[in-house]
N, C-alpha and C positions, 0 to 999 in steps of 0.2 A: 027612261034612262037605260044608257046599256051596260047590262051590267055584267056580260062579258070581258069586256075590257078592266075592269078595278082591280085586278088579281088577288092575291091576298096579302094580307097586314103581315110585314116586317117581324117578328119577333124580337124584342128590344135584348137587353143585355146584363147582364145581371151586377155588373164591372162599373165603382161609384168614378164621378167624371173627374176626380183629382184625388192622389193619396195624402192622408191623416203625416201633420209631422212629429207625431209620435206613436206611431204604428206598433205593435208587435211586431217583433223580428228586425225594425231599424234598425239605425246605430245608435237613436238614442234612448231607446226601449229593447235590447237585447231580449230575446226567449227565455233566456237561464236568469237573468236577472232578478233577485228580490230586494224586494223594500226593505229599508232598517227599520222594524220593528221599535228599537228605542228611540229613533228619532220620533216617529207617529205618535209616541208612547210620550215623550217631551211636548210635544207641539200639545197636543191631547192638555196636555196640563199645566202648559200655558195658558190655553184659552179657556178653560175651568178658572183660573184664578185670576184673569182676566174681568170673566163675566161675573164673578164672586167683588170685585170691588168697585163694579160698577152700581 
């Protein structure tokens, strides 16, 4: 085999083949954006009382 001819291997790319739809930095994941804490904090204890009368 000649293996002058094979040159070298491509280095590939570090860049995923499609973006996430809810990225950091979207529009629908803003950077400054935080969570509502009481919402979390409701759902949380819903499903506490949930799993309590099951």
């Amino acid at each position: 085999m000649d293996y002058s001819k094979s040159g070298v291997p491509k280095k590939g790319t570090n860049k995923p083949l499609h973006s996430e739809h809810n990225a950091k930095g979207s529009r629908k994941s803003p950077f400054g954006a935080k969570d509502d804490k009481a919402a979390l904090l409701k759902r949380m204890k819903d499903a506490a009382e949930k799993g309590q009368k099951d």
